[in-house]
C-alpha positions as CSV (number, residue, x, y, z in Angstrom):
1,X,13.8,131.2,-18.4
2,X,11.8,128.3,-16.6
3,X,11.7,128.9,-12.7
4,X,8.5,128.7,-11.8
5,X,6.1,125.1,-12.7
6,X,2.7,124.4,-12.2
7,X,1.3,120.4,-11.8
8,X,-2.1,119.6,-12.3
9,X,-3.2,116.2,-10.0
10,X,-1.6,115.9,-6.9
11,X,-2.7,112.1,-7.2
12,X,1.1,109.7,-7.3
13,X,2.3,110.6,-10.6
14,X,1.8,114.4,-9.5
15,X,3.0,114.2,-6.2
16,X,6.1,112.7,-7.8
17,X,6.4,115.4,-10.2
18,X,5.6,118.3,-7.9
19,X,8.8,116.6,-5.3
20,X,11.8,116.8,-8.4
21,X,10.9,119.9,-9.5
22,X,10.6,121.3,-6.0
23,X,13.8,119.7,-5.5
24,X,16.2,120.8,-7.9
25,X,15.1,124.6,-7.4
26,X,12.1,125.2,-9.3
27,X,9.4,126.7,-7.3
28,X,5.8,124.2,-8.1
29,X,2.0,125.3,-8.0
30,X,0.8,122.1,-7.5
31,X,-3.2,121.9,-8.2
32,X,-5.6,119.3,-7.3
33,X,-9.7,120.0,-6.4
34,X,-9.3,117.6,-3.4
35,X,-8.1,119.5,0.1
36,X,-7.1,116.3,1.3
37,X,-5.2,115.2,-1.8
38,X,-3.1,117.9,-1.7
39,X,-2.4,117.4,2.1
40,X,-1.7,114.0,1.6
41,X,0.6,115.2,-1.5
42,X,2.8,117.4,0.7
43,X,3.0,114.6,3.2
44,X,3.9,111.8,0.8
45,X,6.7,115.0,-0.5
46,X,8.2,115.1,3.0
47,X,8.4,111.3,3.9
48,X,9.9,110.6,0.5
49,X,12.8,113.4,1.1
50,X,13.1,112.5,4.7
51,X,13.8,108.9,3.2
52,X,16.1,110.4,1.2
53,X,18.5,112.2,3.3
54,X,18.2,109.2,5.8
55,X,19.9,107.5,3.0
56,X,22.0,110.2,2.7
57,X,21.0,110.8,-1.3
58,X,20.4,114.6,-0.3
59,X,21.5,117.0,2.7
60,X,18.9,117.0,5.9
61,X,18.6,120.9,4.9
62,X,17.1,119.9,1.3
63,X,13.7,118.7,3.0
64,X,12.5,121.7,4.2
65,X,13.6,123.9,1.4
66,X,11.9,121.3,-0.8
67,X,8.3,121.1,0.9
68,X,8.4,125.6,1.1
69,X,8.9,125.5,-2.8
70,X,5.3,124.0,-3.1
71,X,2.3,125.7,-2.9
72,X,-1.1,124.1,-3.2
73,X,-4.0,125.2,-4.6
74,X,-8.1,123.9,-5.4
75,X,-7.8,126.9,-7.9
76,X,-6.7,126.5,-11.4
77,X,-6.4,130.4,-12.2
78,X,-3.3,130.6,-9.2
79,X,-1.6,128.6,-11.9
80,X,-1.7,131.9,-14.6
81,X,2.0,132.9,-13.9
82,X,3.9,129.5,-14.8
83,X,6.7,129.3,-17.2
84,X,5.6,125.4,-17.5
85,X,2.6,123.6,-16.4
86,X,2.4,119.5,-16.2
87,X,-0.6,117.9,-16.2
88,X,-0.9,114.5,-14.2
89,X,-4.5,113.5,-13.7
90,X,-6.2,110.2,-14.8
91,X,-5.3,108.6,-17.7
92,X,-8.9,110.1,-19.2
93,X,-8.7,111.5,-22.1
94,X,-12.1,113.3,-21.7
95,X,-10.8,114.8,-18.6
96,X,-7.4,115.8,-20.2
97,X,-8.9,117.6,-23.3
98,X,-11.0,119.8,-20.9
99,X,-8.2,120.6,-18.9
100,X,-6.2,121.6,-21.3
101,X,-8.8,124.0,-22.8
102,X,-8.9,125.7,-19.3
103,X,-5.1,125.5,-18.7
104,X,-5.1,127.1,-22.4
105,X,-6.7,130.2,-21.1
106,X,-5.4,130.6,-17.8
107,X,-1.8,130.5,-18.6
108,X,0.4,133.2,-19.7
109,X,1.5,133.8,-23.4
110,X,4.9,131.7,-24.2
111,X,4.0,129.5,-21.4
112,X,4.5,125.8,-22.3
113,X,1.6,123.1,-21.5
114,X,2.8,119.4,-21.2
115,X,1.0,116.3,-20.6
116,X,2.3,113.2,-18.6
117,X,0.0,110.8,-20.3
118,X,1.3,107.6,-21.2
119,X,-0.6,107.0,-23.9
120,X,-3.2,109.3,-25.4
121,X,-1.9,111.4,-28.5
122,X,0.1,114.8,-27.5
123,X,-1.3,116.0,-31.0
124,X,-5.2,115.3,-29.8
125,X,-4.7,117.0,-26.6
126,X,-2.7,120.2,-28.4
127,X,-5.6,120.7,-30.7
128,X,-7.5,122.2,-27.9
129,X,-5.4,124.5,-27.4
130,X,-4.5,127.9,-28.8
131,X,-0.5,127.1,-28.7
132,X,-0.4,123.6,-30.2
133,X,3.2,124.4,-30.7
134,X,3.6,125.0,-27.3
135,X,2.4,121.3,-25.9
136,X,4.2,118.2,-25.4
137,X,4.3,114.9,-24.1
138,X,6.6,114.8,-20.7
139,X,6.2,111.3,-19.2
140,X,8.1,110.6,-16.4
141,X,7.9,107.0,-14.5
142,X,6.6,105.7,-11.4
143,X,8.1,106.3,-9.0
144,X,9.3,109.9,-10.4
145,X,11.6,110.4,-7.4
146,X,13.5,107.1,-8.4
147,X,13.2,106.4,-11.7
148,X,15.7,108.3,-14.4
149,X,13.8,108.2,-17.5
150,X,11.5,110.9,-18.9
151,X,9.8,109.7,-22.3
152,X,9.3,113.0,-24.6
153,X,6.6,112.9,-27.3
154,X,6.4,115.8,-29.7
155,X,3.0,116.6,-31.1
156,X,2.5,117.2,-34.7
157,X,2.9,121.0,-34.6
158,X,5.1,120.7,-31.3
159,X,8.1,123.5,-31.9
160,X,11.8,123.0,-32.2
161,X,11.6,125.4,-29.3
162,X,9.7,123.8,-26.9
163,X,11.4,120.6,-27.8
164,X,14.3,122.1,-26.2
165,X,13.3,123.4,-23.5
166,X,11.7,120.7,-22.3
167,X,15.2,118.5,-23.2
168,X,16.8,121.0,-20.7
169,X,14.8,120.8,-18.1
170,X,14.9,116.9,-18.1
171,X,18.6,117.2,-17.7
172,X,18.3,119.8,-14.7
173,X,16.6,117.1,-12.9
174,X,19.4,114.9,-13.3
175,X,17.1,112.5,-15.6
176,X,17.5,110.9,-19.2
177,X,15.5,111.1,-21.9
178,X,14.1,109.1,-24.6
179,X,12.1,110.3,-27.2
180,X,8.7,109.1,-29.3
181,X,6.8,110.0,-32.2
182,X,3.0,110.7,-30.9
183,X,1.8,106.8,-31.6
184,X,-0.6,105.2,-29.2
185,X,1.4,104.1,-26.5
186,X,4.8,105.8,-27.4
187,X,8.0,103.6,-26.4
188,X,7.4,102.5,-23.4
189,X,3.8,101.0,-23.2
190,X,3.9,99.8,-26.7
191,X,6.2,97.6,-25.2
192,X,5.0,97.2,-21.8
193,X,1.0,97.0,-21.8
194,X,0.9,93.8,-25.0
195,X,3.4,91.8,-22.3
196,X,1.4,92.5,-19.0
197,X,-1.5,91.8,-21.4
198,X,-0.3,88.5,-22.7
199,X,0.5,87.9,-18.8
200,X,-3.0,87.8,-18.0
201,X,-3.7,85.6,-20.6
202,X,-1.6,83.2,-19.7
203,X,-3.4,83.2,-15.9
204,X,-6.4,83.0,-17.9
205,X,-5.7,80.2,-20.4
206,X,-4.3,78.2,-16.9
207,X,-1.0,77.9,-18.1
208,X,0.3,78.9,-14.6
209,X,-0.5,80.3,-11.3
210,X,0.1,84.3,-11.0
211,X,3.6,83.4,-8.7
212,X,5.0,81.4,-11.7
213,X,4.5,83.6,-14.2
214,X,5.9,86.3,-12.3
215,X,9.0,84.0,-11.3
216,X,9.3,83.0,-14.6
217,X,9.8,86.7,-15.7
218,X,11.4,87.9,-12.5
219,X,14.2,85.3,-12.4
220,X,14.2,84.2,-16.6
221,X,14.6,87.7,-17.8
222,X,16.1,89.3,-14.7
223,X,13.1,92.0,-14.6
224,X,12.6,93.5,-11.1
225,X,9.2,92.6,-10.8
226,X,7.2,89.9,-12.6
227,X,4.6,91.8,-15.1
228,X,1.4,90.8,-13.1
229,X,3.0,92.4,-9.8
230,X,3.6,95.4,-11.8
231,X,0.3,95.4,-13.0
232,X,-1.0,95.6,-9.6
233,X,1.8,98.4,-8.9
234,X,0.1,100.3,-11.7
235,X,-2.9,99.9,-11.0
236,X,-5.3,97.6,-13.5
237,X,-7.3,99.7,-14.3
238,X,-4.4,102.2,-15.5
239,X,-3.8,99.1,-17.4
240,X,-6.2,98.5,-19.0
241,X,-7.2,102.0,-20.1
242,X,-3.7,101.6,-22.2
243,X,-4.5,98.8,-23.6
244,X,-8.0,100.0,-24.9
245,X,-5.6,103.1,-26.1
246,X,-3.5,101.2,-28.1
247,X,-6.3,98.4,-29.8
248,X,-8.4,101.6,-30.5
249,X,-5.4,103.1,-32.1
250,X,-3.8,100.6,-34.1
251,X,-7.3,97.9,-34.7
252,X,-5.3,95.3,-34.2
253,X,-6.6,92.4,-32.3
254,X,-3.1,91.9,-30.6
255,X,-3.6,94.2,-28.6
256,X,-6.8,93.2,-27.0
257,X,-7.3,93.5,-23.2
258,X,-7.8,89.9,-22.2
259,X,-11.5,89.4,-20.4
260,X,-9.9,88.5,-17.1
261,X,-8.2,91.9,-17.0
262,X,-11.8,93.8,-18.0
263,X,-13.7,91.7,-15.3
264,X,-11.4,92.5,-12.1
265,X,-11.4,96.0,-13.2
266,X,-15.1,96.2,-13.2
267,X,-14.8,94.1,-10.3
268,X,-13.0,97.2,-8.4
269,X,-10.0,94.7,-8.4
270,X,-7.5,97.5,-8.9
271,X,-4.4,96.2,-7.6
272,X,-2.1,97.9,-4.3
273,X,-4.4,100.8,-4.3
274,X,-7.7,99.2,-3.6
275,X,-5.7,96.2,-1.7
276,X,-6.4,93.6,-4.1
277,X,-5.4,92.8,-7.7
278,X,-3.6,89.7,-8.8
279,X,-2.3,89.5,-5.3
280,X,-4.1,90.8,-2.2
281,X,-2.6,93.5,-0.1
């Protein structure tokens, strides 16, 4: 039985993470080795819930049980009683690996390790491991609180087990799931990255200012957001880490990050979070 979680990065994507489980009863170890990102976690938890019950999506009661479910930690080893652990750091896969090869020995026996990468192979990141049958890719979207889907991406040697486990606990947070073999960029960013991609191409070539391609989109496909605003909600150089991922996985020149992406990233052009990106902030 799953009751207690453990969440590595308490960065958005972690935070995120950390507040559902917290939410729907699970009690979260939440891990980061910043002080103050783990402060600023916990207060990003409690504005988001307040929002929420001022909305009247969850009882004023639910914020404070919420925030007392989570405990933080700059120590990796306070994870070693978790049923399930979710790692939410960087999209790095350098950084992931060696993680995983602690997480590996720090975690009970039976315990199950999952990634929310959104793009760098589930079975890669298993094979550091001692329990490659016991990892799997849980990707949840941005923002977690909001969004309902939950990609899943077995591993090559990812049990029937943990499989369905990890398919319960998506429906105990009231989410859906969709599921993908482990191919560079799974569902969702196989789809996604090539047409933000081909958007900055098309601000590249000069076939149109950033605002018309994103109003073409926005209003001539009815998306939410145009793809270059998402970009910048992202964060570019999220982006274009994917996109490396999937033209070093497939070698197919269609998935080339276009040269205007790669310069504003080494730029520092990062999009919302460093207050300029296709747009400025």
């Amino acid at each position: 039985m799953i009751t207690k979680i453990g969440v590595l990065g308490a960065g958005q994507m972690g935070n995120g993470i950390a507040h559902v489980f917290a939410q729907f009863g699970y009690f979260v170890v939440l891990f980061d080795i910043s002080e103050t990102q783990l402060q600023k976690a916990v207060d990003t938890i409690r504005k988001n819930l307040e929002r929420q019950a001022k909305k009247g999506a969850i009882p004023e009661s639910l914020v404070d049980e919420t925030v007392g479910r989570i405990i933080t930690t700059k120590n990796m080893s306070d994870l070693a009683d978790v049923d399930f652990a979710v790692e939410a750091v960087t999209e790095n896969e350098a950084l992931k690996l060696e993680i995983f090869r602690k997480l590996d020995g720090i975690v009970k026996n039976g315990a199950i390790l999952a990634s929310n990468t959104s793009s760098i192979p589930i079975t890669k990141i298993a094979s550091v491991t001692g329990r490659p049958d016991k990892v799997i890719g849980m990707h949840f979207m941005n923002p977690v609180p909001v969004m309902k889907l939950v990609e899943i991406i077995r591993g090559h040697a990812t049990s029937d087990e943990t499989f369905a486990l990890t398919s319960r606990l998506v429906a105990k947070l009231e989410k859906e799931m969709a599921v993908s073999e482990d191919y560079p960029g799974f569902i969702v960013n196989r789809v996604l990255i090539p047409m933000i991609n081909e958007a900055v191409f098309a601000l590249y070539e000069g076939i149109a200012t950033a605002e018309d391609i994103d109003k073409g989109m926005k209003l001539g496909t009815n998306q939410p957001m145009g793809p270059l605003t998402l970009a910048d909600f992202i964060g570019l150089d999220t982006v274009l880490a994917i996109a490396n991922v999937l033209y070093d996985g497939f070698k197919d020149p269609k998935y080339r990050p276009c040269p205007l992406l790669v310069k504003m990233v080494n730029a520092g052009y990062m999009g919302r979070k460093s207050g300029r990106g296709f747009y400025t902030y």
